[in-house]
C-alpha positions in Angstrom: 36.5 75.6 -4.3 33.1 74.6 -5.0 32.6 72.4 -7.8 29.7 70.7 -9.1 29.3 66.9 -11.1 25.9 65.8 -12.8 25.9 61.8 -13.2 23.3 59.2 -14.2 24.0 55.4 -12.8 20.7 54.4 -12.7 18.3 54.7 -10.1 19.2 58.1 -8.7 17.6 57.5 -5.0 20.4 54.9 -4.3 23.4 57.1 -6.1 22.2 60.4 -4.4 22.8 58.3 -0.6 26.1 57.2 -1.8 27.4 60.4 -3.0 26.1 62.3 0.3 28.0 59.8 2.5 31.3 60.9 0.6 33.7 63.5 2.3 33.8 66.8 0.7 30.3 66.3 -1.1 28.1 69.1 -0.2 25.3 68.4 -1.4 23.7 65.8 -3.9 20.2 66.5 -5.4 18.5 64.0 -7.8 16.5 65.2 -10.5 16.6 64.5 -14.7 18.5 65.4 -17.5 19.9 64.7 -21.2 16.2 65.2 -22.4 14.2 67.4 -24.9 11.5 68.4 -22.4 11.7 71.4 -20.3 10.9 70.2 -16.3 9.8 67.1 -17.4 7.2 65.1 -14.4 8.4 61.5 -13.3 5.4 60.1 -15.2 6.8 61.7 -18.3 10.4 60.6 -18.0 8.8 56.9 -17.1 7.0 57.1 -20.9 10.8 56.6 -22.4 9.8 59.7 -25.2 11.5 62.5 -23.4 15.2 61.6 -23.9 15.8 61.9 -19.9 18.4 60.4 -17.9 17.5 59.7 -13.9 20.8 62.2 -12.4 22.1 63.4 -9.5 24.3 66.9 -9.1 27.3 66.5 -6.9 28.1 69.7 -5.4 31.2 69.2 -3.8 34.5 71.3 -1.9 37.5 70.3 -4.3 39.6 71.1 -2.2 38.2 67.6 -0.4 37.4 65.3 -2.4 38.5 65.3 -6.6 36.7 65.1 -9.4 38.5 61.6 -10.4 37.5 60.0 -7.0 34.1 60.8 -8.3 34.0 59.6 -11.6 36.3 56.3 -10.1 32.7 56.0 -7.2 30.4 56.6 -10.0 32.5 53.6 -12.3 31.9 51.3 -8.5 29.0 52.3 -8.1 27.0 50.8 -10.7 27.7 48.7 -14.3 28.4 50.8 -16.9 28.0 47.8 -19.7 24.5 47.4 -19.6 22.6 49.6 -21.8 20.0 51.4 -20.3 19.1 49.3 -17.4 20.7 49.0 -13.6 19.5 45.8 -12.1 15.8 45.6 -12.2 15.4 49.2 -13.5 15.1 49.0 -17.3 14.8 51.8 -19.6 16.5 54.9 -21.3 16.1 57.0 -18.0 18.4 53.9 -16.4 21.5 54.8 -19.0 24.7 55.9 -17.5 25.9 58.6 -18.4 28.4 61.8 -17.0 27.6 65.3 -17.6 30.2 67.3 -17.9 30.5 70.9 -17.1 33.9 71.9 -18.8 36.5 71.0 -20.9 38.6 69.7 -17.9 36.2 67.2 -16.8 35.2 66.4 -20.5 39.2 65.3 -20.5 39.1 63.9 -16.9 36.5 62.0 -17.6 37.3 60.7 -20.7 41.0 59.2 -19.2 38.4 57.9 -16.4 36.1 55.7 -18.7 39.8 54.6 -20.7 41.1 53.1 -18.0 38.1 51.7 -16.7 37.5 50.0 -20.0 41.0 48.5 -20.4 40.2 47.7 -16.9 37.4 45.1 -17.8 38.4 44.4 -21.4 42.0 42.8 -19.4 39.2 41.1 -16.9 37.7 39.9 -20.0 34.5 41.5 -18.8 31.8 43.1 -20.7 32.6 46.4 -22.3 31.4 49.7 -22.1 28.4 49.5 -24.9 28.4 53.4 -25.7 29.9 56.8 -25.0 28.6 57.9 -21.0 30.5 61.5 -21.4 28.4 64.1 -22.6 28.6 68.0 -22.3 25.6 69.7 -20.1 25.4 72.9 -22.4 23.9 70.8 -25.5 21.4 69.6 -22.8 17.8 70.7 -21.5 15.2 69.8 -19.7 17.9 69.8 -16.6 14.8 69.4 -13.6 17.4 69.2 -10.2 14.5 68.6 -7.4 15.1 71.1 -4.1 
């Protein structure tokens, strides 16, 4: 069944390779999202006044690959405890953050960043600074480049 996954994890250039290399993704396509603009322009996203997150859509077969071995390659992937920044990338477009596309993964999702966190707080590494699940029907501005 095809499903599809929209995540931010910084950088999406680097996150759009790694998903593509995973079995049973179909497709990954980066673009922006989360924002108040409507087809917002890289050069807009960069002013840090359009609420947009740098995101890639994961269309995958999941009947392949799950929707938790996403979410548990998006958590690897990237640090989810810095706040807007990934390395040398800093701003609000940099944020992680998961989309989610229906209650399922809204609950999936949730139980995901849980673990994770109990994960790093028994590590006694830094913590997970905010909320990274949101919903993608309070969201526009979705620009998913072909």
């Amino acid at each position: 069944m095809l499903s599809s996954l929209i995540v931010g994890a910084g950088c999406f250039w680097g996150v759009e390779v790694l998903y593509e290399q995973m079995p049973g993704v179909i497709n990954a396509t980066s673009g922006y999202s989360g924002g108040h603009l409507d087809n917002p322009r890289y050069e807009d996203v960069l002013t840090g006044e359009t609420g947009h997150v740098e995101v890639v859509k994961i269309d995958y077969d999941s009947s392949e690959v799950t929707f938790n071995e996403l979410i548990d390659t998006f958590f690897i992937i990237h640090d989810p405890t810095t706040l807007n920044r990934q390395g040398p990338d800093i701003g609000e477009q940099y944020r992680s953050v998961i989309f989610c596309n229906s209650e399922n993964q809204l609950e999936l999702a949730k139980e995901s960043q849980a673990i994770y966190q109990k994960t790093l707080k028994e590590a006694d590494l830094d913590q997970i600074n905010k909320s990274i699940i949101e919903t993608v029907e309070n969201k526009t501005g979705a620009k998913i480049r072909s």
